[in-house]
C-alpha positions as CSV (number, residue, x, y, z in Angstrom):
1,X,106.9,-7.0,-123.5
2,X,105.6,-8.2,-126.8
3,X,103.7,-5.0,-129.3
4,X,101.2,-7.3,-130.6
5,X,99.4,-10.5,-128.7
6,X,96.2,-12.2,-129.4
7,X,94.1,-13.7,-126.0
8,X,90.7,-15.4,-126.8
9,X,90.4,-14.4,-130.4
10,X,90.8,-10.8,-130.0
11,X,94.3,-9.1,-130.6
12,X,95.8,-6.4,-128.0
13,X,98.1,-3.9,-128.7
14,X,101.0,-2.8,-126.4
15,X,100.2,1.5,-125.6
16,X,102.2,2.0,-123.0
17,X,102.5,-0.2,-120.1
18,X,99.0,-1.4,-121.0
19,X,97.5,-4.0,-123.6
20,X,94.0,-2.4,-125.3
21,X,92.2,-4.0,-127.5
22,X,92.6,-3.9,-131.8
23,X,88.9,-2.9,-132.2
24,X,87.9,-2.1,-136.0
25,X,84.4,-1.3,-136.7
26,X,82.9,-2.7,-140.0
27,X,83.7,0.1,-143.6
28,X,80.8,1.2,-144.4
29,X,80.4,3.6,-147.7
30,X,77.0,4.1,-147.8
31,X,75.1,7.6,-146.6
32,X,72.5,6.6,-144.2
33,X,70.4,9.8,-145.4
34,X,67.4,11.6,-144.7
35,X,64.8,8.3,-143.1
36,X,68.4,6.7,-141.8
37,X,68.8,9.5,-139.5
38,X,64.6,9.5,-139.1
39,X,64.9,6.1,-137.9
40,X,67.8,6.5,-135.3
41,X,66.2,9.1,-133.9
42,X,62.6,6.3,-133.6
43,X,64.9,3.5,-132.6
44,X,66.9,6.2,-129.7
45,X,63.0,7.3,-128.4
46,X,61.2,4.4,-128.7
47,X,63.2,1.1,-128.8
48,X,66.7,1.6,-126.8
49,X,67.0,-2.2,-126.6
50,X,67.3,-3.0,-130.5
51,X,69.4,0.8,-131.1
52,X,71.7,-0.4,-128.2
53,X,72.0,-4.3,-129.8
54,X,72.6,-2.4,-133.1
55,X,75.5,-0.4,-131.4
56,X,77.4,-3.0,-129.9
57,X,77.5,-5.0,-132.4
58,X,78.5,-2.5,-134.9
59,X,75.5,-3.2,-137.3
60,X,74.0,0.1,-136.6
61,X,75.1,1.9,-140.0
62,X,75.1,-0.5,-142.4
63,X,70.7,-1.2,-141.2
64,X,70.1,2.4,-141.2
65,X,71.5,2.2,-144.6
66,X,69.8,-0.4,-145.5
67,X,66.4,1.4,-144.2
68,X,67.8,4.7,-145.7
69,X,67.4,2.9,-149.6
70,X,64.1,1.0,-148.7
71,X,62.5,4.4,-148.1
72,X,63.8,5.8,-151.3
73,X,63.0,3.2,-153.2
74,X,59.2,3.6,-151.9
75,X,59.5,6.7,-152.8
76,X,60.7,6.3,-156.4
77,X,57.6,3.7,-156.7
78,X,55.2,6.3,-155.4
79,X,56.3,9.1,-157.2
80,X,56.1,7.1,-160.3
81,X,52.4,5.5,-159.9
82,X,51.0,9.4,-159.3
């Protein structure tokens, strides 16, 4: 049996007497941070369809991120017109 094939687009790895899947999820660097975390948490209670799209498609971190450095931004403009 081959190690390594590749069916439809995805490649499989040989573990054992099985073929799974070569899954990598998406590097992201960035700290999701205080609202990221605020936000899951909203998304988890109060929108599981979107958190749920988010997770499967592995484009969870990288928006909580992204909303993670909106917020401070905001922040930094409201802190500065006080």
């Amino acid at each position: 049996m081959k190690e390594r094939i590749t069916k439809n687009g995805i490649d499989y790895v040989l573990v054992g007497d099985y073929y799974i899947p070569d899954l990598k999820l998406p590097e992201e660097k960035r700290p999701i941070g205080k609202y990221g975390r605020m936000h899951r948490e909203y998304l988890r209670e109060n929108n599981p369809i979107l958190f749920n799209d988010l997770v499967l498609s592995c484009k969870l971190w990288t928006y909580l991120a992204d909303i993670n450095n909106q917020a401070q931004e905001r922040l930094q403009v409201i802190i500065s017109q006080m």
